[in-house]
SELOVEX-199432 format. One record per residue: x, y, z of N, C-alpha, C in turn; residue number from 1. Coordinates in steps of 0.1 Angstrom, whole numbers, m for minus. Each point is the difference from the previous one (the first is absolute). Layout:
BEGIN
SITE   npx   npy   npz  capx  capy  capz   cpx   cpy   cpz   i
SITE     X     Y     Z     X     Y     Z     X     Y     Z NUM
...
! end
This chain:
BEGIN
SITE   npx   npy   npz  capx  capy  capz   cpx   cpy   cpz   i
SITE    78  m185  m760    m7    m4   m12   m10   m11     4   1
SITE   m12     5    m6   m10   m14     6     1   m13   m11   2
SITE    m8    m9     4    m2   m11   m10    m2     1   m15   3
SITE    m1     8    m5   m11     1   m10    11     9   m13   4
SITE     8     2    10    12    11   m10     0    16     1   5
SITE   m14     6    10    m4     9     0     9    10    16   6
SITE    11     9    m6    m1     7    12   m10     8     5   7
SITE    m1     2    13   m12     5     9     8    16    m1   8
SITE   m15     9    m5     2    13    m2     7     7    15   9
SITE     2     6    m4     8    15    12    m7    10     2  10
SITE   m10     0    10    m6    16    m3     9    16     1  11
SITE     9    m7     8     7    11     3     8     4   m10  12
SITE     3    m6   m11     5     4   m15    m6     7    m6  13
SITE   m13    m4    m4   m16     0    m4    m2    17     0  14
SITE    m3     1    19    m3    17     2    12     9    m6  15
SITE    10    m4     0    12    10    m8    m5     1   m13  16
SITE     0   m12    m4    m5     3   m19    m7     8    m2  17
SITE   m14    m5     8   m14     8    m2    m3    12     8  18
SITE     7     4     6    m3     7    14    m7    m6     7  19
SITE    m2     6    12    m5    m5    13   m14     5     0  20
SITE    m7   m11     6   m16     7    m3    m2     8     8  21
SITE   m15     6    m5    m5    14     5    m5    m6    17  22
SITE    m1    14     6    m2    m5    15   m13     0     0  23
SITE    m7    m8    10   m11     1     1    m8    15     7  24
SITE   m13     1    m3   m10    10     5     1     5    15  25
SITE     7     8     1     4    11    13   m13     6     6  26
SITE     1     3    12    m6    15     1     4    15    m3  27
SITE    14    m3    m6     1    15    m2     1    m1   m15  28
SITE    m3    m6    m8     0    m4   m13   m16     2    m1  29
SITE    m9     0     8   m14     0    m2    m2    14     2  30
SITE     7     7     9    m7    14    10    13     8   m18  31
SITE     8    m4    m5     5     7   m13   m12    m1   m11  32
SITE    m7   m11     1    m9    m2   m12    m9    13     7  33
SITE    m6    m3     6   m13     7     8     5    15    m4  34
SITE    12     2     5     3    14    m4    m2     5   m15  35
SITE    10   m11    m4    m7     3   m18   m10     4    m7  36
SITE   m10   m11     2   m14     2     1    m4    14    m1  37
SITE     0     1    14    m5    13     6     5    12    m3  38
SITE    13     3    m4     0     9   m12    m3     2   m14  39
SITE     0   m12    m3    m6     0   m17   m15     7     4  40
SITE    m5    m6     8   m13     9    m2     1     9    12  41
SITE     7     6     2     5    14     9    m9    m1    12  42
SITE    m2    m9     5    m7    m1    11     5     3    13  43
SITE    m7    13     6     4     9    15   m10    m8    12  44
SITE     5    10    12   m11    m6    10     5     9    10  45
SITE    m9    m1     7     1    16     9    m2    m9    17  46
SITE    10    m6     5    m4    m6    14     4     8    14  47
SITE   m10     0     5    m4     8    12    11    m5    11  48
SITE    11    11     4     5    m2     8    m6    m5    20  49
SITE    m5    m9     1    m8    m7    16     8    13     8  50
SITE     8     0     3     8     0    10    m1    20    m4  51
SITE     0     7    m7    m1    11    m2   m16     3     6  52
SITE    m9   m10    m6   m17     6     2     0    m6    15  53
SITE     4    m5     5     1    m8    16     4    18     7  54
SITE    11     3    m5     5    12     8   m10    11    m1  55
SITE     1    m1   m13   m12    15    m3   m12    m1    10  56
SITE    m7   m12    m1   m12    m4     6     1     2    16  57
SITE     8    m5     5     7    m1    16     1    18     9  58
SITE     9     6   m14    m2    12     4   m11    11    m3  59
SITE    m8    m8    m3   m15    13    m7    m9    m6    17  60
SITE     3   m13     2    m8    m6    10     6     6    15  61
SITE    10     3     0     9     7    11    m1    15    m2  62
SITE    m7     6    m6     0    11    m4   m17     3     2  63
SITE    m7    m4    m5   m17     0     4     1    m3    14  64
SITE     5   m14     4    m6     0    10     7    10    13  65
SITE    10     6    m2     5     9     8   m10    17    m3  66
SITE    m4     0   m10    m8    15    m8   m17    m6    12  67
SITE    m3   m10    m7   m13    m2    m2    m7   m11    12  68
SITE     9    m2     9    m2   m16     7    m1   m15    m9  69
SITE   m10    m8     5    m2   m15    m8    m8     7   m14  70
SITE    m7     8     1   m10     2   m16    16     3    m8  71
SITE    11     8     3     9     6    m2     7   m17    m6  72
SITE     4     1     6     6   m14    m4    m4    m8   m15  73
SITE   m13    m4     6    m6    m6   m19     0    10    m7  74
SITE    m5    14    m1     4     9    m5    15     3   m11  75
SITE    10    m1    13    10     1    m2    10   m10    m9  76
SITE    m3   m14     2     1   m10    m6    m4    m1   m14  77
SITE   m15     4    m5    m7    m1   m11     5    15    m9  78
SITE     6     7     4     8    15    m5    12    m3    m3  79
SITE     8   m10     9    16    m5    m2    m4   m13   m11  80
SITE   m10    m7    m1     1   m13   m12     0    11   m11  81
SITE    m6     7    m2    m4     6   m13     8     7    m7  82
SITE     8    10    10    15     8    m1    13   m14    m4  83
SITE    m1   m14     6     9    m9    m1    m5    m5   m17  84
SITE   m11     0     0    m5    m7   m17     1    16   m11  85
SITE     1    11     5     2     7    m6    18     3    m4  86
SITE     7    m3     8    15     6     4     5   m15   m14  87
SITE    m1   m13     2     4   m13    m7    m7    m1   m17  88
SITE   m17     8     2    m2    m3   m16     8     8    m9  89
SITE    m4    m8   m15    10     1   m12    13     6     2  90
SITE     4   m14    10    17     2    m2     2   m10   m10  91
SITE    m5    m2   m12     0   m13    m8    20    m1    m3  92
SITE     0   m17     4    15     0    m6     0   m15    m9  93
SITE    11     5    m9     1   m18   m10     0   m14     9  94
SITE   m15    m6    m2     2   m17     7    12    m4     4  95
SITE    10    m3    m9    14    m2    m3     5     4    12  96
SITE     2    14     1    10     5    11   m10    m6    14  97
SITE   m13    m4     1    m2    m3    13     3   m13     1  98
SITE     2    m8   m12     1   m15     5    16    m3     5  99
SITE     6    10    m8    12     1     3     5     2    17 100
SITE   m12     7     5     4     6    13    m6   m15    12 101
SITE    m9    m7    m4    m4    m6     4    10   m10    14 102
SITE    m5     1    10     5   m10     9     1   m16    m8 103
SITE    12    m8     8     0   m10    m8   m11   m13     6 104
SITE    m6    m1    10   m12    m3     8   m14     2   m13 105
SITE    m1    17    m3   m10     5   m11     4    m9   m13 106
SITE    15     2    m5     1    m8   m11    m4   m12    m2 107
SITE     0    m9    10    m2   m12     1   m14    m2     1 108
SITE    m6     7     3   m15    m2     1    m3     1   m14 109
SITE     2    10    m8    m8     2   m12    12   m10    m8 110
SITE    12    m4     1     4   m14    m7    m8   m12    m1 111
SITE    m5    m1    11   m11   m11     5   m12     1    m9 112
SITE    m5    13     2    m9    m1    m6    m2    m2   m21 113
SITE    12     4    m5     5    m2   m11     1   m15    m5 114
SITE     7    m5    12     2   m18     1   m13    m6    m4 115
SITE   m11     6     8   m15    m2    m1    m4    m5   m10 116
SITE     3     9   m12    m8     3   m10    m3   m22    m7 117
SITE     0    m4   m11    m2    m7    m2    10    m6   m11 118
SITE    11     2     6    17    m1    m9     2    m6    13 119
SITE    16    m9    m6     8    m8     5    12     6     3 120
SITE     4    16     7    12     0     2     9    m5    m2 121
SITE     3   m11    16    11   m11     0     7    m8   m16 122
SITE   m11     1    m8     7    m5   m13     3     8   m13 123
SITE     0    13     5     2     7   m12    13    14     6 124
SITE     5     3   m12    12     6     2    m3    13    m3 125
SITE     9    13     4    m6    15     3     1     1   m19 126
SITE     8    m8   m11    m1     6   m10   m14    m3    m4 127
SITE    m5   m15     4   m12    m1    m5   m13     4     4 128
SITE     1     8    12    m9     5     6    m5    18    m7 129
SITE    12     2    m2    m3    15    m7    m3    m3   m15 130
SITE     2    m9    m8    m1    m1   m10   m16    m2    m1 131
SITE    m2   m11     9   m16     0     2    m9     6     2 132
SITE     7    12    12    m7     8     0    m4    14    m9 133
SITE    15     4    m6    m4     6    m9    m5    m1   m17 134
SITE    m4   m14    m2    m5    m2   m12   m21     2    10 135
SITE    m4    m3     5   m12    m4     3    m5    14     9 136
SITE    m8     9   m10    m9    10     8    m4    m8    11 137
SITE   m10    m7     1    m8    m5     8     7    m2    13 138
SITE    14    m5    m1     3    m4    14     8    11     3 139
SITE     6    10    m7     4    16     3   m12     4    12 140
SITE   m13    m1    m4   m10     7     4    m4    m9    14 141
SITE     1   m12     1    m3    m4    11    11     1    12 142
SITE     9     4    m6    10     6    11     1    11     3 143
SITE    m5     6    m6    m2    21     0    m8    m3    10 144
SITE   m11    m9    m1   m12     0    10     1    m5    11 145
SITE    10    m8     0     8   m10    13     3    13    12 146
SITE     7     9   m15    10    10     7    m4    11     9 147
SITE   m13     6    m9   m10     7     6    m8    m5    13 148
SITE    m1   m11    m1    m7    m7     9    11    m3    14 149
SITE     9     1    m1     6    m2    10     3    13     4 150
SITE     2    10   m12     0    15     8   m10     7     9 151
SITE   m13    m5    m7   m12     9    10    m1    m7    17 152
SITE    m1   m13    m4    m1    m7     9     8     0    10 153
SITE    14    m1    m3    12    m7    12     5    17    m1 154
SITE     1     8    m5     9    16     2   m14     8     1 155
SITE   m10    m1    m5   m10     9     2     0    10    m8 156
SITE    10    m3   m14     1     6    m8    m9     5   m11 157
SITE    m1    14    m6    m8     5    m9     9    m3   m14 158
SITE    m5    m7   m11     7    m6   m10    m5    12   m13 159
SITE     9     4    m6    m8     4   m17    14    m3    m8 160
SITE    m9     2   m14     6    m6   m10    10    18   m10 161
SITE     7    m3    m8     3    11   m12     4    10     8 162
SITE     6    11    m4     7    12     5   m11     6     6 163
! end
């Protein structure tokens, strides 16, 4: 008991009464929002498998230049990019399911970039963050754009909107 007559509170009583607070702002609490988002407004994206157009490309170039010699080769190359950009477009799939697939290296990059924006993470809690975010078009839309933006750019992703 201090001087004063006053006992010193208990927090650990405290959190039972009231519950225990909310946790703070995750990355997988962010890449759930992002997903959210991105289905309310049904947003797909069609990303080019590298490592598929690398093959296709490799073997159109191994293939000319065995047909055709060196002309054979660029030839053969610029026949396999086209066949590789033809085989990958409109495979459109839900945002969602690609952030989901996302390396956690990838996640961390576009968390970062989320961090960016001109909010205080560290001091705000995952209930208050979706609250925020879902009352306020404006900041909906600057993360759609975040989102997009990090699709074309970092996946090389083709973005559209609606069914």
């Amino acid at each position: 008991m201090l001087e004063t007559g006053v006992t010193p509170l208990n927090l650990s009583d405290q959190k039972e009464s009231i519950g225990a607070p909310e946790m703070p702002v995750m990355m997988e609490n962010v890449m759930r929002l992002l997903c959210f988002i991105s289905e309310e407004k049904k947003m797909k994206a069609a990303v080019p498998h590298l490592k598929s157009h690398i093959v296709v490309i490799s073997t159109g170039a191994f293939v000319g230049g065995w047909a055709g010699g060196p002309f054979g080769i660029f030839v053969g190359a610029a026949v396999g990019g086209i066949l590789g950009t033809w085989l990958t477009s409109g495979q459109y799939k839900p945002v969602s399911e690609i952030l989901k697939k996302l390396s956690s290296d990838e996640q961390q990059k576009l968390f970062n970039k989320v961090k960016a924006m001109d909010w205080n993470l560290e001091f705000m809690n995952i209930g208050q963050l979706y609250i925020l975010v879902m009352v306020s078009e404006a900041l909906q839309q600057r993360l759609l754009a975040l989102l997009e933006d990090y699709l074309t750019k970092e996946l090389y992703a083709e973005v559209q909107y609606g069914d």
